[in-house]
C-alpha positions, 0 to 999 in steps of 0.5 A: 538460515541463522546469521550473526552480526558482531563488530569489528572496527566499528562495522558489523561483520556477518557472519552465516552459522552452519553448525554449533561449534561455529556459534560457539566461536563469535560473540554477536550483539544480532542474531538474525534467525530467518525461517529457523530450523528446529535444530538452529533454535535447538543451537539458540537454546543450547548455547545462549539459553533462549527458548524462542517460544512456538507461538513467536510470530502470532498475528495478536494486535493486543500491545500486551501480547506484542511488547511485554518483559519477561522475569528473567529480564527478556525483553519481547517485542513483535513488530510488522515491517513493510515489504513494497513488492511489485506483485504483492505488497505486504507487511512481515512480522518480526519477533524480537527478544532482548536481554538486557539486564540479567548478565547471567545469560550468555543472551545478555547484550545480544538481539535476536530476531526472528522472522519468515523471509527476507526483509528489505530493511534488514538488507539495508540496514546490514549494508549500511552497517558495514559502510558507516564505521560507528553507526552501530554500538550495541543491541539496541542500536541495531533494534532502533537503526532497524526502526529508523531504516523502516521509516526511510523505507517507507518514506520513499515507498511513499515517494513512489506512490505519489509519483504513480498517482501524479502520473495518472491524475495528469491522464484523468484530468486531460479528461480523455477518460475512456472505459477501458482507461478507467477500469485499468487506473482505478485498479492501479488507485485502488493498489496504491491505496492499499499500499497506502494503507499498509504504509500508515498502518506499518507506521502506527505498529513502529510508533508502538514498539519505539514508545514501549522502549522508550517507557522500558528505560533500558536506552542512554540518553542519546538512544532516547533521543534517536528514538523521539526522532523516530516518532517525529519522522512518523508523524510527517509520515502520518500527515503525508500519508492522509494526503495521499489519502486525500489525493486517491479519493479526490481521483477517484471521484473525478475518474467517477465524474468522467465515466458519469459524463461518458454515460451521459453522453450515450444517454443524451444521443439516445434522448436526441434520437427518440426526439428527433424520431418523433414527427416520422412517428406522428406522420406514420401514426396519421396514415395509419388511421383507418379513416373512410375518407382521407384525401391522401389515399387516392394520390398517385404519389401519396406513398412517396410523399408521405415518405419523403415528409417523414425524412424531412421531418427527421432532419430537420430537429436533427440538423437543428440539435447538431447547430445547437451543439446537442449531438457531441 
């Protein structure tokens, strides 16, 4: 799919490109390409003489290989944004290509991003664009107002983890921890701190691409600006994201602790019983010799007198530990 973005009273208007000629006819400041087709690059190259390279969204982490300017005044950049889906959260590369200062192109002014599927920040950001009369000027208002709407982005994913772990730490710390409740909540800790993790490093990679701008000196003075409030906002982001961080072991440990306890428990009953067990044991063990003379043996009621001291004995330590508290 290639959609076009240009401005019109201040709002950005889009616009869904199904042929060449229909390229032809806008002037853009966005050109969003979603899962691009060879024959919409083959329309990029033909009309704005962009060739969108075959290796554009390689998982490289070398920041050479992911934010670099090109002779011709191409500015690359490779940026992953968080994607927070209910089954499987993840995060999706961008590329994006930006010329800026060689105004013999037609791609001059122009941002193109290029991308696998639909990014939730991008469906933000376009509706908010078309609301807010003024919020987007040019090229890099787009690239940066993407940056500043991933940050939102993540901050209420954040919102939404911190919610679900305090909802389960008020479960875990009632201490009514069963077995079945503890393998269900640690694998809902363990999403959360996956996404967690996704989050920060989501973070780190938008931190990289709104510093390589900044050092790139193609953005105005209040662009420049924006993009330190960018970083500003990650770094709350960071310290929120350590907390939870912090929050997800500390459950962890105690969900641990509680299933520990449980264990115990079972163990204790065990102990109690095997103690409990052991004067019948004595007894038996006594009248299980094979002494010629024992006394016992030639009583009438012997047998019934041995079984009833073995009950006796067994109750009695039992009665003793459930007084002492020992059997719950």
């Amino acid at each position: 799919m290639l959609n076009i973005f240009s401005l019109a009273n201040g709002r950005l208007v889009q616009e869904e490109i199904e042929s060449l000629e229909e390229l032809k006819r806008f002037q853009p400041i966005w050109v969003d390409l979603q899962s691009p087709t060879l024959e919409e690059k083959r329309w990029i190259k033909q009309h704005y003489g962009l060739s969108i390279p075959e290796d554009v969204m390689d998982e490289d982490i070398e920041e050479s290989a992911r934010f670099y300017e090109e002779d011709n005044g191409e500015l690359h950049l490779r940026s992953d944004f968080l994607v927070d889906d209910e089954d499987e959260p993840r995060s999706v590369r961008v590329a994006f290509i930006l010329n800026q200062h060689n105004a013999e192109l037609k791609s001059c002014g122009v941002l193109f991003s290029i991308h696998e599927e639909d990014i939730p920040v991008f469906r933000l950001l376009r509706m908010r664009a078309r609301r807010a009369p003024g919020l987007i000027e040019d090229a890099k208002d787009v690239l940066l107002a993407l940056f500043d709407t991933d940050v939102e982005y993540s901050a209420d994913t954040l919102e939404g983890i911190y919610d679900d772990l305090k909802a389960v730490s008020v479960r875990v710390l009632d201490g009514n921890v069963t077995d079945d409740y503890a393998q269900s909540v640690l694998a809902d800790i363990a999403w959360q701190e996956d996404l967690n993790g996704r989050i920060r490093r989501n973070m780190l990679d938008t931190r990289r691409a709104v510093s390589f701008l900044m050092r790139s000196k193609m953005l105005g003075a209040e662009q420049f600006e924006d993009a330190r409030q960018i970083l500003r906002d990650i770094e709350s982001l960071d310290s929120h994201t350590q907390f939870l961080f912090d929050k997800i072991n500390f459950l962890m440990d105690a969900l641990v602790g509680f299933l520990n306890i449980n264990q115990n428990k079972i163990i204790k009953i065990f102990s109690v019983a095997s103690v409990a067990l052991l004067p019948p044991t004595l007894i038996a063990s006594v009248y299980g010799m094979n002494f010629r003379v024992m006394p016992e043996l030639e009583w009438r009621y012997g047998y019934a007198y041995v079984i009833a001291l073995m009950i006796a004995s067994a109750v009695g330590p039992m009665l003793y530990f459930r007084k002492r508290g020992w059997l719950k």
